[in-house]
C-alpha positions in Angstrom: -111.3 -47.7 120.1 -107.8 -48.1 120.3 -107.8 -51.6 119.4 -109.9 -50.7 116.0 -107.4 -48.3 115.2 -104.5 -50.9 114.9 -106.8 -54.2 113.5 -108.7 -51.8 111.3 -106.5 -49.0 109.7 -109.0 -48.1 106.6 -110.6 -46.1 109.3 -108.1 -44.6 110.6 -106.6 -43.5 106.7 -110.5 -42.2 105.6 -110.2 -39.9 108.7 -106.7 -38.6 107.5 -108.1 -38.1 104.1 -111.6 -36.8 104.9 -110.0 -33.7 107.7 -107.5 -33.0 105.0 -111.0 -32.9 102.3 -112.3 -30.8 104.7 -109.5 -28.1 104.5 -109.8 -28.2 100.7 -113.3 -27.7 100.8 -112.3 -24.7 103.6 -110.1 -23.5 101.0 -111.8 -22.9 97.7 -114.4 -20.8 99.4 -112.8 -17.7 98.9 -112.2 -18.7 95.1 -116.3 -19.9 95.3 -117.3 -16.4 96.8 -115.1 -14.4 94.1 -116.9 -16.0 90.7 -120.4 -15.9 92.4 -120.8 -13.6 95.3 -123.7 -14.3 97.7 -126.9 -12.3 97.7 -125.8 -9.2 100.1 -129.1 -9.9 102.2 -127.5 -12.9 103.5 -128.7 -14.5 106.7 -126.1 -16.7 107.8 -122.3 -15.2 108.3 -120.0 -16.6 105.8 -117.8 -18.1 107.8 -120.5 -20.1 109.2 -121.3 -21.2 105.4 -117.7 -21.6 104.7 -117.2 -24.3 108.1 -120.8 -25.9 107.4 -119.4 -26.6 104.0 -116.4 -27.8 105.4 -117.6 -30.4 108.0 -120.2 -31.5 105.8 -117.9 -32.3 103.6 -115.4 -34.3 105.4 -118.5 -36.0 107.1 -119.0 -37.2 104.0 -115.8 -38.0 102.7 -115.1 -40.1 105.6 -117.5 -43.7 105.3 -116.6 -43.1 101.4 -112.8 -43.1 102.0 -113.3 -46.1 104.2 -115.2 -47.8 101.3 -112.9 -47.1 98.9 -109.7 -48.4 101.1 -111.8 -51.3 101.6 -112.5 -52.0 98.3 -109.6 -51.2 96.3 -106.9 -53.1 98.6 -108.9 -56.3 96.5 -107.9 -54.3 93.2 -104.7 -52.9 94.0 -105.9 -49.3 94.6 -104.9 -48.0 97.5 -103.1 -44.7 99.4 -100.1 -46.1 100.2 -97.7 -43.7 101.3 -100.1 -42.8 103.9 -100.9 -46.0 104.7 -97.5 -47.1 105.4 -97.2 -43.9 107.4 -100.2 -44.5 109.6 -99.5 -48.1 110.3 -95.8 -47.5 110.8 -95.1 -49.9 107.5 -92.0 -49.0 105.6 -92.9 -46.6 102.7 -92.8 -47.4 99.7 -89.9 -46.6 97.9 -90.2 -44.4 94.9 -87.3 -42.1 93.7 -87.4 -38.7 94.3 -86.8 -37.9 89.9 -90.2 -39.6 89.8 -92.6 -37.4 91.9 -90.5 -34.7 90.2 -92.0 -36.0 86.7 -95.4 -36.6 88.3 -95.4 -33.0 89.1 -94.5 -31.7 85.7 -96.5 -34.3 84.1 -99.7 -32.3 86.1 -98.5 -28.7 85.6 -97.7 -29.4 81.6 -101.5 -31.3 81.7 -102.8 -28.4 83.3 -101.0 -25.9 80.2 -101.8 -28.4 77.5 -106.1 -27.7 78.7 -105.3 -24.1 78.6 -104.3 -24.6 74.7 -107.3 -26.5 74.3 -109.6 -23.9 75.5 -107.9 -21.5 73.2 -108.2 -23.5 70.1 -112.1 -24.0 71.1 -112.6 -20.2 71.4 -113.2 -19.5 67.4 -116.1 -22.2 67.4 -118.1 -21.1 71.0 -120.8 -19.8 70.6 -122.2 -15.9 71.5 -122.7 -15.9 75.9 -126.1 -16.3 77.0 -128.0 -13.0 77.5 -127.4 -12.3 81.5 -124.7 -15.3 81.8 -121.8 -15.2 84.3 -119.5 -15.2 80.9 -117.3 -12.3 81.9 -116.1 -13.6 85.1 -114.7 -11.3 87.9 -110.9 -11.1 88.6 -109.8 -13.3 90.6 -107.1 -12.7 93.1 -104.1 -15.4 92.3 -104.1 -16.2 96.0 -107.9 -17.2 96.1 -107.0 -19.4 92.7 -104.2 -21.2 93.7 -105.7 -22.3 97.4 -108.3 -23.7 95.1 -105.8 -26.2 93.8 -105.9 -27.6 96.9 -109.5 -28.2 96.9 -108.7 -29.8 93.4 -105.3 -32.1 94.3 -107.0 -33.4 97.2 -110.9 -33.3 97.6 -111.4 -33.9 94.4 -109.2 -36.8 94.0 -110.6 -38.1 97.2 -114.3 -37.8 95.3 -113.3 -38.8 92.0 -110.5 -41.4 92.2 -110.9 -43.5 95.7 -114.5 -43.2 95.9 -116.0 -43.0 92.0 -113.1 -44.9 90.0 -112.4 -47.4 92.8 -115.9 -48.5 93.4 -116.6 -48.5 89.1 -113.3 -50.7 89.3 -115.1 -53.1 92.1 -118.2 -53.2 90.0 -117.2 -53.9 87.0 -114.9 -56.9 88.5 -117.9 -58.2 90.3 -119.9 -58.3 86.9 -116.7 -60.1 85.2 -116.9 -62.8 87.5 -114.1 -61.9 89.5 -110.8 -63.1 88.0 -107.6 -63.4 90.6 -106.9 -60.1 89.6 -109.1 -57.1 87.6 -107.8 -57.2 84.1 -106.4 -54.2 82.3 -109.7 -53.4 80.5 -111.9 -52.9 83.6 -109.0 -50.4 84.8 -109.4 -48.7 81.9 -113.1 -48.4 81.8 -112.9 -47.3 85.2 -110.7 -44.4 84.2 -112.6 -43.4 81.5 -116.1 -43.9 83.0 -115.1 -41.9 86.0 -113.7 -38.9 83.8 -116.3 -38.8 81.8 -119.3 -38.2 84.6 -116.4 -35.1 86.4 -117.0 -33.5 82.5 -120.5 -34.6 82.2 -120.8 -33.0 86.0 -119.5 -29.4 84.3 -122.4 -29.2 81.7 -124.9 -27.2 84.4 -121.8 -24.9 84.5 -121.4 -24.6 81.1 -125.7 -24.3 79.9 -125.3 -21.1 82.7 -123.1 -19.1 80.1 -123.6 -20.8 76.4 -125.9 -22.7 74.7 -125.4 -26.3 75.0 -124.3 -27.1 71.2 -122.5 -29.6 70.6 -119.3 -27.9 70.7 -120.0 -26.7 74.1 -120.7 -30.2 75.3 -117.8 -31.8 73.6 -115.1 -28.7 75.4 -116.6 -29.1 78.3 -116.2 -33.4 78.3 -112.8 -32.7 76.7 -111.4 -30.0 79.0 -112.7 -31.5 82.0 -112.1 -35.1 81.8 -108.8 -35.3 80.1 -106.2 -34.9 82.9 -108.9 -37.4 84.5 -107.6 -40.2 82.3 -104.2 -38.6 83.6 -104.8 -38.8 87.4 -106.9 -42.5 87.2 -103.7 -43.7 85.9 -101.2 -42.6 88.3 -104.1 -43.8 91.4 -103.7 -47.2 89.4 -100.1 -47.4 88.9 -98.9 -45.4 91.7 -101.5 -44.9 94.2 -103.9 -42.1 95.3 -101.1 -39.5 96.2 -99.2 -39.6 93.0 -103.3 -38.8 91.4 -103.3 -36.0 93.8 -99.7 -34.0 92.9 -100.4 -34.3 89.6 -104.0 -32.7 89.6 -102.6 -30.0 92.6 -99.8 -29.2 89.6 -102.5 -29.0 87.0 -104.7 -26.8 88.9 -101.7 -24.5 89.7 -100.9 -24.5 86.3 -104.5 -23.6 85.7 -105.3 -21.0 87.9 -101.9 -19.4 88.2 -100.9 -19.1 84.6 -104.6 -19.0 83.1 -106.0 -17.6 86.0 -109.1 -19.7 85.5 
């Protein structure tokens, strides 16, 4: 065992990434349980919902964080501060002004959605009879542990599983040049954005009626800062993806409360 840790060090990385998805996953449960209590007849104790979520989660998360490493190190995707940090490589060396811009680029992302949503309001449609529409408030703690859940689970789903294996597709089916052209970045980005937003519409159908205004918020809202975040993952790496959407959702949750 000790031997695959050094000659194979994807492993090693997923299981850093998948324990710390785990804890996200841990951590929007109390933001889950404020917008859509469970039944009061409940069998199961939530905190055995809340873990079983959890380890289920990271279960997951690990084979597709090993995937992902595996695959994206032949695309130039990868996590490297914490590879360099698990292998005892030098990190790289990024100046401290820029992870300061990363951040604000993520909290102004996460402002600039709130505007959005405003300037949708005049055109939404009436609430569905019965609809979760008038959401319960939300204590700011509960919220902003959720960003965690976003800056790092979802990252972990979205960016070094879904983008990186698009990415790896799409370079198989272009006959694998030295190195994945610009374009197939791109699409990745935008392919992998658009199926988070497209993953919102069940959400959405639960509270309005799915006009085309309603889809198009929903696409907008939710995969924007995705174009944002599968950027940074392709110029910077994963964790630069990951303080930007953590920024964003503090942004989100803490000034919109949302």
């Amino acid at each position: 065992m000790q031997r695959t840790w050094k000659t194979k060090p994807n492993i090693k990385i997923a299981l850093f990434w998948a324990i710390l998805g785990a804890l996200g996953a841990l951590a929007v449960f109390p933001y889950l349980m404020a917008i859509a209590p469970p039944p009061a007849d409940l069998a199961v104790p939530l905190s055995a919902v809340a873990f079983g979520q959890a380890i289920q989660t990271g279960l997951v998360l690990w084979p597709l964080g090993w995937l992902g490493l595996r695959l994206g190190r032949s695309l130039g995707l990868d996590s490297p501060l914490v590879r360099a940090w698990l292998t005892g490589t030098p990190l790289p060396l990024m100046p401290r002004r820029r992870w300061l811009s990363i951040a604000l680029l993520g909290g102004l992302g996460g402002l600039a959605i709130l505007g959005l949503d405003i300037l949708f309001q005049p055109w939404m449609p009436a609430p569905l009879t019965g609809s979760a529409a008038t959401r319960p408030q939300v204590d700011l703690w509960k919220g902003l542990l959720a960003s965690i859940y976003g800056g790092i689970t979802e990252e972990l789903w979205l960016r070094l599983g879904l983008m990186t294996l698009i990415t790896w597709v799409l370079w198989r089916l272009a006959a694998r040049p030295v190195s994945p052209p610009t374009w197939i970045f791109g699409m990745a980005i935008a392919l992998s954005s658009l199926l988070f937003g497209l993953g919102h519409l069940p959400a959405a159908a639960a509270v309005w009626p799915l006009t085309g205004v309603v889809i198009g918020r929903s696409l907008l809202l939710n995969g924007l800062l995705g174009l944002v975040f599968g950027a940074l993952y392709w110029k910077l790496g994963l964790e630069a993806a990951m303080l930007a959407h953590f920024c964003a959702d503090l942004a989100l949750r803490g000034v919109g409360g949302s």
